[in-house]
C-alpha positions as a Markdown table, in Angstrom:
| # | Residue | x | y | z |
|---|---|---|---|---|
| 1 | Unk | 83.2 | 123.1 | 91.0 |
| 2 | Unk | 85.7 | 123.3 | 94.3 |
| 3 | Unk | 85.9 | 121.0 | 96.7 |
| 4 | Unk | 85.0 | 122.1 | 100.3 |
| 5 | Unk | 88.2 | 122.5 | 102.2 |
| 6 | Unk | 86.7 | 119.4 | 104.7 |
| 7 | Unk | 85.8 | 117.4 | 101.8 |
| 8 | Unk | 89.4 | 117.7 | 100.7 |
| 9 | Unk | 91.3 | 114.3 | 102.7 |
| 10 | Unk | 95.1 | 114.8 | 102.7 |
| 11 | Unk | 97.1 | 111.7 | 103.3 |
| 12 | Unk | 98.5 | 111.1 | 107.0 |
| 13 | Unk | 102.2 | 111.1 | 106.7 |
| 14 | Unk | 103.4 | 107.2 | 108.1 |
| 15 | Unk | 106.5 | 108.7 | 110.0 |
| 16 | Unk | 103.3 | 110.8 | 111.7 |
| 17 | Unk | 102.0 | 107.3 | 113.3 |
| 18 | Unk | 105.2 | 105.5 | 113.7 |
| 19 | Unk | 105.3 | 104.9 | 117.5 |
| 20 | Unk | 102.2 | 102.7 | 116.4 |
| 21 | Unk | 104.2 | 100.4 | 113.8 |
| 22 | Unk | 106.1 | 97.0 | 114.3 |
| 23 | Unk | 107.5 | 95.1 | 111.8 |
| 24 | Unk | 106.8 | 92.0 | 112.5 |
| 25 | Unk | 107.7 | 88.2 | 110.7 |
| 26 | Unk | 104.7 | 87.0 | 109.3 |
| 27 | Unk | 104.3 | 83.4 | 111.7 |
| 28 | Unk | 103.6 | 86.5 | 113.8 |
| 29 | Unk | 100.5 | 87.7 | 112.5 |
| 30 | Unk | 97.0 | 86.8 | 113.7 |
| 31 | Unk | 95.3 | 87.1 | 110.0 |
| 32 | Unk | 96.6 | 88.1 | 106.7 |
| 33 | Unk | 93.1 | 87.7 | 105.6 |
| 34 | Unk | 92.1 | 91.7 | 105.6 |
| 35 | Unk | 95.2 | 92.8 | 103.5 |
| 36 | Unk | 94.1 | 94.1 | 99.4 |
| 37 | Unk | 96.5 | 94.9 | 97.0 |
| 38 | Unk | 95.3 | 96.4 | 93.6 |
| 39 | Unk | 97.3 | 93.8 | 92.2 |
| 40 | Unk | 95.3 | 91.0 | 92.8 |
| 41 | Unk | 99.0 | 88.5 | 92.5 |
| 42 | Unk | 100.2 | 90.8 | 95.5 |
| 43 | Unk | 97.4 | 89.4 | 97.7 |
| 44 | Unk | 97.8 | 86.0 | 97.0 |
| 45 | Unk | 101.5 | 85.9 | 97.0 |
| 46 | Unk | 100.9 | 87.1 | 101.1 |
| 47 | Unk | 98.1 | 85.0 | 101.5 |
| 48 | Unk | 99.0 | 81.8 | 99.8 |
| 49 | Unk | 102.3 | 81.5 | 99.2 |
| 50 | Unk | 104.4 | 83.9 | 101.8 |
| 51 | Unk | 104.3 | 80.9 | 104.6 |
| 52 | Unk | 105.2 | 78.1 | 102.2 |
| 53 | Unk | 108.2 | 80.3 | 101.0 |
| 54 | Unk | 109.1 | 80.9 | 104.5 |
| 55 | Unk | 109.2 | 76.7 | 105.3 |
| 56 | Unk | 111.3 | 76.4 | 102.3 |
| 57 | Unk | 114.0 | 79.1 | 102.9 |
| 58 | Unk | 113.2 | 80.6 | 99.8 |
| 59 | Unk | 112.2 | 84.3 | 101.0 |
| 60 | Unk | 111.2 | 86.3 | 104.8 |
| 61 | Unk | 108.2 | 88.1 | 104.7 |
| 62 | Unk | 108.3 | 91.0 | 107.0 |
| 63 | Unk | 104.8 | 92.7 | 107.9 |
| 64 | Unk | 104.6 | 96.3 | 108.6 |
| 65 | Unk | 101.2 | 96.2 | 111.4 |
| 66 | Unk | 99.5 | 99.2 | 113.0 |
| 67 | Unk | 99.6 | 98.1 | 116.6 |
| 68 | Unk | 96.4 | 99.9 | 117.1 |
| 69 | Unk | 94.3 | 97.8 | 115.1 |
| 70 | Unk | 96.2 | 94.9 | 114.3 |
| 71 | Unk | 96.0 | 96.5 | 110.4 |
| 72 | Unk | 98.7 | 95.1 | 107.7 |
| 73 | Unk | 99.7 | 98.2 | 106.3 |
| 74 | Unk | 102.4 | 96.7 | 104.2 |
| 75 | Unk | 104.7 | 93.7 | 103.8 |
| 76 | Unk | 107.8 | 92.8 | 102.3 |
| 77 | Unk | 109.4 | 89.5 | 101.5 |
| 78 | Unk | 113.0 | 89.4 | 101.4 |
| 79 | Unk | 115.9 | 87.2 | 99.7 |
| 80 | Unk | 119.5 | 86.8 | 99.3 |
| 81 | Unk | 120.8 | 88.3 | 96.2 |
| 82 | Unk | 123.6 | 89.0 | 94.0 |
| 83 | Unk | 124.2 | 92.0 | 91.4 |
| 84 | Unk | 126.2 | 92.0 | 88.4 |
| 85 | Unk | 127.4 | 95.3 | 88.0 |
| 86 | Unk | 129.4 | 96.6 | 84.4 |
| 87 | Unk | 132.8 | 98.6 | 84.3 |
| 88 | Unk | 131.0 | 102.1 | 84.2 |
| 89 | Unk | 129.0 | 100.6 | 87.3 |
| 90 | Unk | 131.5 | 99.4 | 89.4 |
| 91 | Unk | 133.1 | 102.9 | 89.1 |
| 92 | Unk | 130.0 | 104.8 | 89.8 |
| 93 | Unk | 130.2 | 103.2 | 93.2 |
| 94 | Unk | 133.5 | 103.3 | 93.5 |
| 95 | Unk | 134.2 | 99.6 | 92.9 |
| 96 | Unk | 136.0 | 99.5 | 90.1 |
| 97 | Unk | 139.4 | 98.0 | 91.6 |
| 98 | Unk | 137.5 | 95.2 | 92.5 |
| 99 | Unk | 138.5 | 91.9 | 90.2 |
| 100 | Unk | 134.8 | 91.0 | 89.8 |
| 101 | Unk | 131.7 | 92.0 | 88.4 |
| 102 | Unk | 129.3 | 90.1 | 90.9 |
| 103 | Unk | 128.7 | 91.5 | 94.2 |
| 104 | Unk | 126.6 | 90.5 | 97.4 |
| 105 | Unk | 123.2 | 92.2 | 97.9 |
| 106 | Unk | 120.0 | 91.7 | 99.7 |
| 107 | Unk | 116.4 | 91.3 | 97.4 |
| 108 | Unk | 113.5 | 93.6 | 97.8 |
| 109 | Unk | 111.5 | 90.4 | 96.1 |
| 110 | Unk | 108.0 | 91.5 | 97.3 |
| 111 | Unk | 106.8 | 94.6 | 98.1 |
| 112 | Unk | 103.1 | 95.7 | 98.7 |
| 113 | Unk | 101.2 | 98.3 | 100.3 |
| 114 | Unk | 97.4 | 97.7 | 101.7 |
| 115 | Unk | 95.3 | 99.4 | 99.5 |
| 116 | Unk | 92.9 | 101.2 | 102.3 |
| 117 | Unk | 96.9 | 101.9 | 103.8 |
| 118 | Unk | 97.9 | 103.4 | 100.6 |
| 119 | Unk | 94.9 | 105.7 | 100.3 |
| 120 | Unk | 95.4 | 107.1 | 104.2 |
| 121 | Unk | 98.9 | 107.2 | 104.4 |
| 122 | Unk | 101.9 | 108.8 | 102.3 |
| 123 | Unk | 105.4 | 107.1 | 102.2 |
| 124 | Unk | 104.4 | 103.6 | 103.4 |
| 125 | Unk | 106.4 | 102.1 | 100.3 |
| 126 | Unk | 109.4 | 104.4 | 101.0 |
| 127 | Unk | 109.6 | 103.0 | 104.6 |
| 128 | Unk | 109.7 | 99.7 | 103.7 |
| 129 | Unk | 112.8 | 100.5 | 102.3 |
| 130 | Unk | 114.5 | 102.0 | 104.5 |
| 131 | Unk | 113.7 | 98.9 | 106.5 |
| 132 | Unk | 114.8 | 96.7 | 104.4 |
| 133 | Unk | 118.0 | 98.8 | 104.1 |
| 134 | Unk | 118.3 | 97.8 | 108.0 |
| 135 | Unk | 117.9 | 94.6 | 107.7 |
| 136 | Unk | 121.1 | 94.6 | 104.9 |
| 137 | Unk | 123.2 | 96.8 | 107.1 |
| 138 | Unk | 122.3 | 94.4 | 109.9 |
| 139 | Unk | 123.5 | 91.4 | 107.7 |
| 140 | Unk | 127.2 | 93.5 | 107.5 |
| 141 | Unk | 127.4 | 93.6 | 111.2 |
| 142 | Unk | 126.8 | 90.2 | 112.0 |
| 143 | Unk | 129.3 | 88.6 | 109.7 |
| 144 | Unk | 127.7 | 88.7 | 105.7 |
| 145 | Unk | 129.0 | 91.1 | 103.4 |
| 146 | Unk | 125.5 | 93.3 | 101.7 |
| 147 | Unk | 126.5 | 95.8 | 99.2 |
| 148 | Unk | 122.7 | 96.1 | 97.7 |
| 149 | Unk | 119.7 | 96.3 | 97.7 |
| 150 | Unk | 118.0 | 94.8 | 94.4 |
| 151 | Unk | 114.4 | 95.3 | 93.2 |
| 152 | Unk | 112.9 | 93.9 | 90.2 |
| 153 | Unk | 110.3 | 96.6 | 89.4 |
| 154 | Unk | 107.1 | 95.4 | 88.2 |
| 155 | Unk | 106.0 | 97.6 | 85.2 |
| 156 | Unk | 104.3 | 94.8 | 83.8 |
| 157 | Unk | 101.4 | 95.9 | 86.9 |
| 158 | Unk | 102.7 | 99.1 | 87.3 |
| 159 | Unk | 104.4 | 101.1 | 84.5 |
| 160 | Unk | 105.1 | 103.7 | 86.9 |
| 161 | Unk | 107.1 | 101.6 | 89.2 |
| 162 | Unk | 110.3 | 102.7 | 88.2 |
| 163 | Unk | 109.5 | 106.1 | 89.5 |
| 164 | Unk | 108.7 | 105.5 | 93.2 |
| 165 | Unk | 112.4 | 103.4 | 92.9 |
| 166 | Unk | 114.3 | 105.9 | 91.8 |
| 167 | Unk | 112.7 | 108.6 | 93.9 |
| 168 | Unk | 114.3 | 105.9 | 96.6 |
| 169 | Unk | 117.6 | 105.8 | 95.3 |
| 170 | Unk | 117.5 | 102.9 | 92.9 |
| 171 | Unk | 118.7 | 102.9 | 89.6 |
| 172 | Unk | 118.4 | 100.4 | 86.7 |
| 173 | Unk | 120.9 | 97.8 | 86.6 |
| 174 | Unk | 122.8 | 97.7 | 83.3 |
| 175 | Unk | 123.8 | 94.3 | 82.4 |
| 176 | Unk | 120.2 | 92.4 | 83.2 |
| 177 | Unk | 117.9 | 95.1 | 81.5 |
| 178 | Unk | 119.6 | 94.5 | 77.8 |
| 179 | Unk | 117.1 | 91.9 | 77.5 |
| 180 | Unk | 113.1 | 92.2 | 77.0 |
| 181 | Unk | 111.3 | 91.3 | 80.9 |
| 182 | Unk | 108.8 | 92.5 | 83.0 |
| 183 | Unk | 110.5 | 93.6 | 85.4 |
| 184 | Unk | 113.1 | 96.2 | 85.4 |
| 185 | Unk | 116.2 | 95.0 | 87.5 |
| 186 | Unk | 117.1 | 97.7 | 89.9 |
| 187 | Unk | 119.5 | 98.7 | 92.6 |
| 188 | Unk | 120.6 | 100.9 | 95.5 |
| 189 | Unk | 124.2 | 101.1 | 97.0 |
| 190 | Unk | 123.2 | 100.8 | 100.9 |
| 191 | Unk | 126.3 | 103.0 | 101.6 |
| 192 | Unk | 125.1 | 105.9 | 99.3 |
């Protein structure tokens, strides 16, 4: 049987609401209690364990908030990385001069999208991105080399994952996915 056309509910595109959106650090935020994830370790990490990770130096958790409702649409917790990169890699992005194999890069170590969020909104996920992407371009101009972006997909939650990164300009990083994980180590050149 059809669906009637207004039963039909098409998902608001986020770039549609964006003069509504800060990203905000998450000492910011006036409750993290109202954010859902799916994955229920995606809710706890924000919950429990972002704050204690910020005291430590370990990661920056960046909230993405509709400014209309105080609403955590999505977060992000960020670290500095490094990515080991083969021959046939380095010369993909045009590296392959270089006398190492290890260059500078900035983490992607969380990423989550509310799940009420996820259900109104399309491309949430992909914006984080490109924000995080600013924040690594921001680290070249003020002084610290960034190459990367690295992601350690989570297909052992979502076998799919891998999908929504490379639709974002990821690709799998050679050297690290030899062995068995959980996680497939990804990466995206931020000058590509």
């Amino acid at each position: 049987m059809p669906f009637a056309r207004e039963e039909i509910k098409m998902k608001q595109k986020i770039t549609e609401i964006a003069e509504q959106l800060a990203l905000l650090p998450i000492d910011e935020a006036d409750s993290l209690d109202h954010f859902t994830n799916e994955y229920e370790e995606y809710s706890v990490f924000l919950k429990k364990e972002a704050r204690s990770y910020e005291r430590l130096s370990i990661s920056r958790t960046h909230l993405l908030i509709d400014t209309h409702n105080n609403c955590i649409l999505a977060y992000m917790s960020l670290v500095a990385d490094s990515v080991q990169l083969t021959g046939n890699e380095k010369g993909f992005v045009k590296l392959g001069r270089i006398p190492f194999s290890t260059f500078p890069a900035l983490k992607i170590g969380k990423l989550a999208v509310d799940s009420k969020a996820k259900m109104a909104y399309s491309g949430i996920g992909s914006m984080m991105i490109k924000l995080a992407r600013g924040f690594a371009a921001t680290m070249n101009d003020d002084g610290v080399a960034c190459r990367f972006l690295t992601i350690d997909a989570d297909v052992e939650n979502n076998p799919d994952v891998t999908a929504f990164y490379t639709k974002n300009g990821f690709v799998p990083n050679e050297r690290i996915n030899n062995k068995r994980r959980l996680t497939i180590s990804m990466r995206k050149d931020i000058f590509i």
